[in-house]
C-alpha positions in Angstrom: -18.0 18.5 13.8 -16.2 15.5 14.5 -15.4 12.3 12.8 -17.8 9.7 14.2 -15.8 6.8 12.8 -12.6 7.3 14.5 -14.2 8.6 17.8 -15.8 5.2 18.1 -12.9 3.5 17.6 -10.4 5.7 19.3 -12.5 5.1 22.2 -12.4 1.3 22.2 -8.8 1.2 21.8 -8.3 3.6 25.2 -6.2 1.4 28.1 -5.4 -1.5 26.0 -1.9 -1.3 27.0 -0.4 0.1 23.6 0.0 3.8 22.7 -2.0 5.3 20.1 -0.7 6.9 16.9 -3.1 9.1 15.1 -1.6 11.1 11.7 -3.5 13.1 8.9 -2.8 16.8 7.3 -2.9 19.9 9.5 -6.5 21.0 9.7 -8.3 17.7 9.4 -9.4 17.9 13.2 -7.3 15.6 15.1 -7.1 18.0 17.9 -10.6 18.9 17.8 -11.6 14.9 17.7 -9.4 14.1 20.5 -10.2 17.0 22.5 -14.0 15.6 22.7 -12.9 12.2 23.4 -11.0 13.5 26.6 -13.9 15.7 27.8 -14.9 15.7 31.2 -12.1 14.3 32.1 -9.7 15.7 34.7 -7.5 13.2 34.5 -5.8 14.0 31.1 -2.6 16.1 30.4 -2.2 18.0 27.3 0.8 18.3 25.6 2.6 20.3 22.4 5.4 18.9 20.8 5.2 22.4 19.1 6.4 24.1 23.0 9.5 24.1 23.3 9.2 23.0 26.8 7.3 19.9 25.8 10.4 19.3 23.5 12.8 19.7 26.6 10.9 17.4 28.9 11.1 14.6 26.6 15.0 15.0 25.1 16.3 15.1 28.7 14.1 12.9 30.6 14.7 9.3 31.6 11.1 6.9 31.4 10.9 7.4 35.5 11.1 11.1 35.0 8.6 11.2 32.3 6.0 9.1 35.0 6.8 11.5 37.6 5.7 14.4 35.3 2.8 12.4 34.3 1.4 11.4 37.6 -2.2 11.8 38.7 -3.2 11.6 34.9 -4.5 8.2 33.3 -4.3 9.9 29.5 -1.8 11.8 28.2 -2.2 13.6 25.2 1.4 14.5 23.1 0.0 17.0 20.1 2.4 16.9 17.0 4.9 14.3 18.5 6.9 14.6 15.1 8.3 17.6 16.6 10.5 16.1 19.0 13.6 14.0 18.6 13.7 10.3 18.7 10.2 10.3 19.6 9.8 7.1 18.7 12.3 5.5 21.3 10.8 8.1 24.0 7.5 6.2 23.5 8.7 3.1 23.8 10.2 4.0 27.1 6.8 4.4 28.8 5.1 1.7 26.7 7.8 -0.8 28.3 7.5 0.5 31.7 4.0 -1.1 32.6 2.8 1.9 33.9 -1.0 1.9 33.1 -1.2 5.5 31.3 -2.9 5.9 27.9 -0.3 7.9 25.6 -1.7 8.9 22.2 0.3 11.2 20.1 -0.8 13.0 17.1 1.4 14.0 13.8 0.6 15.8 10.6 3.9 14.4 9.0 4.2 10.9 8.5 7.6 11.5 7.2 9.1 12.4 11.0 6.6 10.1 13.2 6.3 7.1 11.2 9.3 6.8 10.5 10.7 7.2 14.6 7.9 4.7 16.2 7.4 2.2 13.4 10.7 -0.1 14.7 11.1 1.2 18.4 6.9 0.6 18.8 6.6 -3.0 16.7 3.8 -4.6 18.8 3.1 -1.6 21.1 0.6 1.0 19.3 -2.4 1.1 17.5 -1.6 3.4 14.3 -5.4 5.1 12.7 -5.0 7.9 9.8 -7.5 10.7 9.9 -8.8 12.2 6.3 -10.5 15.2 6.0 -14.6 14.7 6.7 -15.9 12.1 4.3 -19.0 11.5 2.6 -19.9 9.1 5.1 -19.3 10.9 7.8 -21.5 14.0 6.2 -24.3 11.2 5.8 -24.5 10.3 9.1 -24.4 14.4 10.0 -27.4 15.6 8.2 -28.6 12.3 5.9 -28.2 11.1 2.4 -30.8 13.3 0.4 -29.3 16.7 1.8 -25.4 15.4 1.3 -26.4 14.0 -2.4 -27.9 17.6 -3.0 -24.4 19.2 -2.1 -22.2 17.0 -3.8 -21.6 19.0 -6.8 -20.0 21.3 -4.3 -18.1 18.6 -2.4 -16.7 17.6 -5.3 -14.8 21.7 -6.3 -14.6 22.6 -3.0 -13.7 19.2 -0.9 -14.2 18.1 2.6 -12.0 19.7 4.4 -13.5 20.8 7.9 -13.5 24.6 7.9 -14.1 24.7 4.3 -17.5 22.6 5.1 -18.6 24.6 8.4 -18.4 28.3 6.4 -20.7 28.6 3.1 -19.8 31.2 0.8 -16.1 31.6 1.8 -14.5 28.4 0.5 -12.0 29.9 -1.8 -10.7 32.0 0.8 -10.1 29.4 3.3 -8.9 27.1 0.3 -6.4 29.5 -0.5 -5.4 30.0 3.6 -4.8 26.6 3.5 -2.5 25.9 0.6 -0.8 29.0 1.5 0.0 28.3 5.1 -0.8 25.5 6.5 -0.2 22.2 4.4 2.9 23.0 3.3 4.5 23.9 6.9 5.9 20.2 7.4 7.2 20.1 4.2 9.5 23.8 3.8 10.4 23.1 7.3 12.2 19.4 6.5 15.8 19.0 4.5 15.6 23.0 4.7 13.8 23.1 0.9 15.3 25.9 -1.2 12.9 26.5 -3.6 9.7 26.5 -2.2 8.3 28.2 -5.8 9.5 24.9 -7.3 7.6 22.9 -5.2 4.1 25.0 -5.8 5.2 24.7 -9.5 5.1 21.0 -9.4 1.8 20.4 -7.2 -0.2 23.0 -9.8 1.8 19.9 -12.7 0.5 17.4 -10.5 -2.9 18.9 -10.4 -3.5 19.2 -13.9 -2.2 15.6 -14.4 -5.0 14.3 -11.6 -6.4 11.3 -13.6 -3.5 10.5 -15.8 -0.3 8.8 -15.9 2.6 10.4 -14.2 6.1 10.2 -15.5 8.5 12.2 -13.3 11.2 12.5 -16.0 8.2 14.6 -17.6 7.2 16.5 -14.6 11.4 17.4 -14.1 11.0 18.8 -17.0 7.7 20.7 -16.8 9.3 21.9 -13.5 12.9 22.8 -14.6 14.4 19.9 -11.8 16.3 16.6 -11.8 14.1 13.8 -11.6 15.4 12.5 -8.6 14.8 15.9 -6.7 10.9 15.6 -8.4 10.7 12.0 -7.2 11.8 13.3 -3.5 9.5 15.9 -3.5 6.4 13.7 -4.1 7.4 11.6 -1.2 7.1 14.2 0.7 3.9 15.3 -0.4 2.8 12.1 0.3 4.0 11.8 3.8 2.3 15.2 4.6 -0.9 13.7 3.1 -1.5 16.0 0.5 -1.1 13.5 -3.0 -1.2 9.5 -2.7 0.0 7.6 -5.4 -2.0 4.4 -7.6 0.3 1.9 -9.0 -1.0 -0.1 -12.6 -1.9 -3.7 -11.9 0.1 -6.2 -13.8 -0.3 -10.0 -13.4 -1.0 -12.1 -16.3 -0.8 -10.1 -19.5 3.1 -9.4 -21.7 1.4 -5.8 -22.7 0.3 -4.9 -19.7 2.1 -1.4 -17.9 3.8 -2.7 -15.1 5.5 0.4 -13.8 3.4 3.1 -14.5 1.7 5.5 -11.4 -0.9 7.8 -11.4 -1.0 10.4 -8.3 -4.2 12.4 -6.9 -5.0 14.5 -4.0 -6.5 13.8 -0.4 -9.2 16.6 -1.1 -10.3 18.1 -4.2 -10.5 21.7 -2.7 -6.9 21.6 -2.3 -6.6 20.6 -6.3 -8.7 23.1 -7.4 -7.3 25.8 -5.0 -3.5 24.8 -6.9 -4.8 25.9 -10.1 -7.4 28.5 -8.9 -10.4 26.7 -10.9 -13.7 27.1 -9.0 -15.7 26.5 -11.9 -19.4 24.4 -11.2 -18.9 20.5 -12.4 -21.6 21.0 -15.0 -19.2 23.3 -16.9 -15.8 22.0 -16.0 -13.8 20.7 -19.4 -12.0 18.1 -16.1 -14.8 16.6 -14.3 -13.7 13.0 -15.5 -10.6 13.6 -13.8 -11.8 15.2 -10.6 -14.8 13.3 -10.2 -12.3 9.8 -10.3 -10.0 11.9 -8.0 -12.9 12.1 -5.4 -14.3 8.7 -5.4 -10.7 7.4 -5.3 -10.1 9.6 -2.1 -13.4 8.9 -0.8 -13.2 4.9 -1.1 -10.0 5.2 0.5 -11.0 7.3 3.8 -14.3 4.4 3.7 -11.9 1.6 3.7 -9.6 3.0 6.3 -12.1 4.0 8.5 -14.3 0.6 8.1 -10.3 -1.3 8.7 -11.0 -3.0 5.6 -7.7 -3.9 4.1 -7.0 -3.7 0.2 -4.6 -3.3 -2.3 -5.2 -0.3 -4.8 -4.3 -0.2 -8.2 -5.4 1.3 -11.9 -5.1 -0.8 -15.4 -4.0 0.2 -18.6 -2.4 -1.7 -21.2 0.4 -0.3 -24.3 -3.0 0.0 -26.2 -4.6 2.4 -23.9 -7.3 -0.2 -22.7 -7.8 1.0 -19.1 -9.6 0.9 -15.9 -10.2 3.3 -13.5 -9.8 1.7 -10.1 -8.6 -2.1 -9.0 -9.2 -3.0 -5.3 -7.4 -6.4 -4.6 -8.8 -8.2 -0.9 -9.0 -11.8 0.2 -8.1 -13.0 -3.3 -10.8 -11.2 -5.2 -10.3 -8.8 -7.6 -12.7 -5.8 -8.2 -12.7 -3.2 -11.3 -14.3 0.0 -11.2 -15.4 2.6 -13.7 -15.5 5.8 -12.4 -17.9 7.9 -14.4 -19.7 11.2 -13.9 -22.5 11.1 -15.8 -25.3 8.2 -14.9 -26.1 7.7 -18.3 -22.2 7.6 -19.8 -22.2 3.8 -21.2 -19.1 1.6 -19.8 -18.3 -1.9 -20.1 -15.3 -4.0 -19.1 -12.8 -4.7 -21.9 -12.4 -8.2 -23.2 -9.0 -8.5 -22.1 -9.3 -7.6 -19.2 -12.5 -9.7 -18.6 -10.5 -12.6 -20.4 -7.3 -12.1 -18.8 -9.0 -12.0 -15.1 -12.4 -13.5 -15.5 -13.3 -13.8 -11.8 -13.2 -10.1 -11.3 -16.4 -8.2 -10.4 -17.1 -5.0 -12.1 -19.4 -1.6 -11.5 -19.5 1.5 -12.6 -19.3 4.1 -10.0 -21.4 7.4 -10.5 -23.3 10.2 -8.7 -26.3 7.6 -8.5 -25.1 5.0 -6.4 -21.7 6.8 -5.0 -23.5 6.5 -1.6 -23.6 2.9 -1.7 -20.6 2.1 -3.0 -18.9 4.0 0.2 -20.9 3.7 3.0 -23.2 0.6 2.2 -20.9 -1.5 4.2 -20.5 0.5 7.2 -22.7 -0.5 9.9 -23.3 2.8 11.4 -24.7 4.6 8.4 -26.5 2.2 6.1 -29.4 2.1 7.4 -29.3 6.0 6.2 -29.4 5.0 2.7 
């Protein structure tokens, strides 16, 4: 299964002479994806930034050496470019160098390959993240009815791909992942210590999905300084594993201007950190998990659909809140995130007073379709 969305729009971006950055977690099919978009081809070379010969070809080669290597081919492929050192300056090299190959290079850590192309490739690359599948993309799979019937599952066991393709052994692949695979990036960088403290403070982080996060609180929780805490969540983030919401604060003296909540990519992930399983009818946390899913979800719609927005959540010292803020072309639009259709919500009077022009819905298992794919060409026509 491949994602639809970025295969498209991978494709139109091929030999428009910039290099192409793709990034997303281990496991989310970036390989896979751009393995079918080469197909057929026998003009592509395949590279592992993983080998270490892949590693010694680019540390010790000038741009001229690098085309040499590369000749005959019109795409090359570098898997997990984060691997290799100064990447970012590397890749510049050929984009400067008008030769008229296609580079695109693949990362599952932001942390090491955004950080080395984002000066050194300023103007030169097209940069796409890839999510684990999406509700979208599971719409345009098999169709609304039969995705709608399977999102109670979706919403324990998430989207990642493997975990979709094998019914009945979830939890076990669930648990492979956490185990292995997402954490890889993260034990490897800085040489991390304690990697016990870190699986102590993503099962704190799980159980907070939904609320505010303080991380003098979670140091403590986790027996750690807050600044190690605060480190450590950076890097979760950069592996793609948690993503942070700020509060909105514009116009109001009691409004929280500091505060942050954090949630996961995937929802299987979550639920594999605290080993909870349990259906959504009986779960004492479906509020929190099912806001943690549409978050995720709007956010893989809106990346995919390269539909820029600011995110937010708003609270005030008085507990008024609301789920989700989306700020775009100077509108503002408040969401309600709510499991149950019949659950009765209403925006507050300040917040309706203090920001009058924004729009408001209330997202539930009823219209969540709509509210993430009824803007995307491709698929509406499904609903």
């Amino acid at each position: 299964m491949i994602n639809r969305f970025l295969y498209k729009t991978l494709n139109d971006k091929l030999f428009k002479e910039k290099i192409i950055i793709l990034t997303g977690a281990r496991q989310v099919g970036k390989t896979t994806l751009l393995r079918q978009i080469v197909q057929g081809r026998n003009d592509c070379l395949w590279l592992n930034g993983d080998e270490l010969q892949t590693q010694n070809l680019f540390n010790n080669g000038s741009a001229d050496r690098l085309l040499s290597e590369f000749e005959g081919h019109r795409i090359v492929v570098l898997d997990e470019a984060q691997r290799i050192q100064d990447i970012g300056l590397r890749l510049k090299l050929l984009a400067d160098s008008g030769s008229d190959i296609q580079v695109v290079a693949t990362g599952s850590s932001s942390f090491d390959l955004a950080n080395q192309v984002n000066e050194p490739l300023t103007g030169r690359k097209w940069e796409f993240q890839m999510f684990p599948l999406s509700l979208g993309e599971m719409v345009m799979h098999h169709g609304k009815l039969k995705e709608m019937r399977m999102l109670p599952k979706r919403v324990v066991y998430g989207y990642y791909p493997e975990v979709v393709m094998n019914d009945g052994n979830e939890k076990e692949i669930l648990k492979l992942l956490t185990d292995a695979y997402l954490y890889k990036d993260i034990l490897a960088w800085e040489n991390i210590k304690h990697p016990d403290k870190l699986q102590t403070l993503l099962r704190a982080l799980a159980y907070q999905v939904g609320s505010q996060v303080s991380f003098n609180e979670l140091a403590q929780m986790c027996s750690m300084d807050a600044k190690t805490v605060e480190r450590y969540i950076v890097l979760l983030e950069q592996c793609y594993i948690i993503f942070r919401l700020p509060s909105y604060a514009r116009n109001l003296r009691h409004e929280l201007k500091s505060s942050r909540k954090i949630y996961f990519y995937d929802n299987g992930i979550r639920n594999s950190l605290i080993a909870d399983f349990t259906a959504p009818e009986i779960r004492q946390d479906i509020g929190a998990l099912w806001e943690n899913f549409v978050i995720a979800e709007r956010m893989k719609s809106n990346e995919y659909g390269r539909r820029w927005v600011n995110r937010f959540f708003w609270r005030t010292k008085q507990q008024q809140e609301i789920d989700y803020l989306e700020e775009s072309d100077g509108r503002l639009h408040a969401f309600e995130i709510k499991w149950n259709p019949k659950s009765k919500a209403k925006l507050t009077k300040t917040f309706a007073n203090a920001y009058p022009e924004a729009d408001f819905l209330v997202v539930t298992p009823d219209n969540i379709a709509e509210f993430l794919i009824s803007k995307d060409p491709d698929v509406k026509e499904l609903l």
